[in-house]
N, C-alpha and C positions, 0 to 999 in steps of 0.2 A: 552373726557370730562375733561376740568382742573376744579380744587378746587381750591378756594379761603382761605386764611390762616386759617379763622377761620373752615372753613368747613375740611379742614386738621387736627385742634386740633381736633374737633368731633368724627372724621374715628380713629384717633390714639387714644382717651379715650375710644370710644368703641370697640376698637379690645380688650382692656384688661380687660373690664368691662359691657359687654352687658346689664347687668342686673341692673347700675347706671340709678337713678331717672333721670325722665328729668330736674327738681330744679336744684337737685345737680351737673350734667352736664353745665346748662346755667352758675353757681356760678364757676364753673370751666373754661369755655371756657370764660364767661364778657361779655353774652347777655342774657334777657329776659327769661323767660319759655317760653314763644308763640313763640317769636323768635326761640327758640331752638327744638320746635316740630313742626316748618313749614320748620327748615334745616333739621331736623330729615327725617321726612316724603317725603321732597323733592329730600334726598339720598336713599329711599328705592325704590320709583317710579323710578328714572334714573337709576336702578342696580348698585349703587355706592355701599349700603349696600343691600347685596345678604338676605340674614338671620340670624339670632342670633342664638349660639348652646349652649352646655353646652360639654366642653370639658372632657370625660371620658378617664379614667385609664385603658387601656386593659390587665391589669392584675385582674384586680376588675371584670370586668366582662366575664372572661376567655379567654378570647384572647393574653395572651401577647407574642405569637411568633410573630412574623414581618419577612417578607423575603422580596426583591425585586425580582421580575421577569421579565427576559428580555425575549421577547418571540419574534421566528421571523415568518412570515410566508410565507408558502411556494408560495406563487401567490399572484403577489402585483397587481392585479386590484378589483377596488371600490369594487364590490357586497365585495368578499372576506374582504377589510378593512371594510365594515359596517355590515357587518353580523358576524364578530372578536368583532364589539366595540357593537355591540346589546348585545351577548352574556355576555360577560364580565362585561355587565351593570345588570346586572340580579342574578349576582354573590355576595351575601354577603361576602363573605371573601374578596371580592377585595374591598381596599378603596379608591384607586386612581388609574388612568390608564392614561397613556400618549402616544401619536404619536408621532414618535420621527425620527431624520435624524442617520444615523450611520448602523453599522452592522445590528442593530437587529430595530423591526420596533413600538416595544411599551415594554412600563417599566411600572409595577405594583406593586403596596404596596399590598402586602398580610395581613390581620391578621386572625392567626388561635390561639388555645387553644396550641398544641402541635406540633412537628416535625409527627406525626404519622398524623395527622388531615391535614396538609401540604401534605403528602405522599398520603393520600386520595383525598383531592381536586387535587393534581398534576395528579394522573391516571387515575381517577372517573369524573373529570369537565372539568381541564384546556388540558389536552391534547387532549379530545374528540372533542373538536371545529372541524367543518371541516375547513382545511386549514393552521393548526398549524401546521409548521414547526423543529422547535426547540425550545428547552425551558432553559434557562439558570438561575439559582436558587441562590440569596445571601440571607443565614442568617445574620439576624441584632443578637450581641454578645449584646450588649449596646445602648444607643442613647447618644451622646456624646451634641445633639443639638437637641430641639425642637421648632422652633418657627411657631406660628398660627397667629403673625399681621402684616402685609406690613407696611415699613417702608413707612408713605406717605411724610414726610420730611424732605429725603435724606438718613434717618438710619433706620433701623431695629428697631421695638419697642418692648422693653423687657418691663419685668414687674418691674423689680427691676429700672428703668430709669423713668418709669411712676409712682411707687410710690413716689420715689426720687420727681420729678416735684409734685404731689399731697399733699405732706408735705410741700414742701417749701411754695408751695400759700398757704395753709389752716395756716402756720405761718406768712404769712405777712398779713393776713386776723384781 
């Protein structure tokens, strides 16, 4: 599926601001309100725009351990890999989970409350799967980098770049 420019400005205003008017989005991107809720709508039906969220603090709401786990398993056919990724799917502590080429066969973001609550899901959930092999465990120290919006032209969209762009038009306006 390619986007066209203006449907590129749209993806890239609302990765940082889901919750902008449709008005205020058309007076931004330089088409119509109707216009702007028939591309609106036209990127929700194609799965260009997945969902809107609200991006929460996992300190705030007692999660702020992070680990990454690489997990390998011991018998690499299908039932084994789909009955790994059922599993895993069912799991609130896991927020991400990836299939992946390399030593080990999936990478997962953890959030738990504590190292002891980690220690639990690690004996109690994640190693009980049948077919888990080995399990290899990184604590996150820091997040040195968090970005939530695809760059959809050419760079990465931060928030401080899009506000930057959002002042300058609203002062040439």
């Amino acid at each position: 599926m390619s986007l066209d420019d203006i449907d590129k400005k749209i993806v890239t205003i609302l990765q940082q601001d889901g919750r902008i008017t449709n008005a205020r989005l058309a007076k931004l991107v330089g088409i119509s309100p109707a216009g702007m809720l028939d591309r609106v709508r036209r990127l929700e039906k194609n799965g260009t725009i997945r969902k809107y969220v609200a991006l929460v603090n996992p300190e705030h709401v007692g999660r702020g351990t992070l680990a990454f786990v690489s997990v390998t398993l011991a018998m690499h056919r299908l039932p084994s890999i789909d009955s790994f990724i059922e599993e895993i799917a069912a799991m609130p502590e896991v927020l991400e989970s990836y299939h992946v080429t390399g030593e080990e066969d999936f990478i997962l973001k953890v959030a738990v409350g504590t190292i002891s609550e980690y220690e639990d899901f690690l004996l109690h959930k994640l190693t009980r799967i049948e077919g888990v092999g080995k399990v290899k465990t990184t604590i996150v120290l820091s997040t040195t980098k968090y970005e939530t919006g695809l760059g959809v032209n050419g760079g990465p969209v931060t928030e401080a770049k899009q506000k930057t762009r959002m002042r300058a038009k609203d002062e040439r306006e």
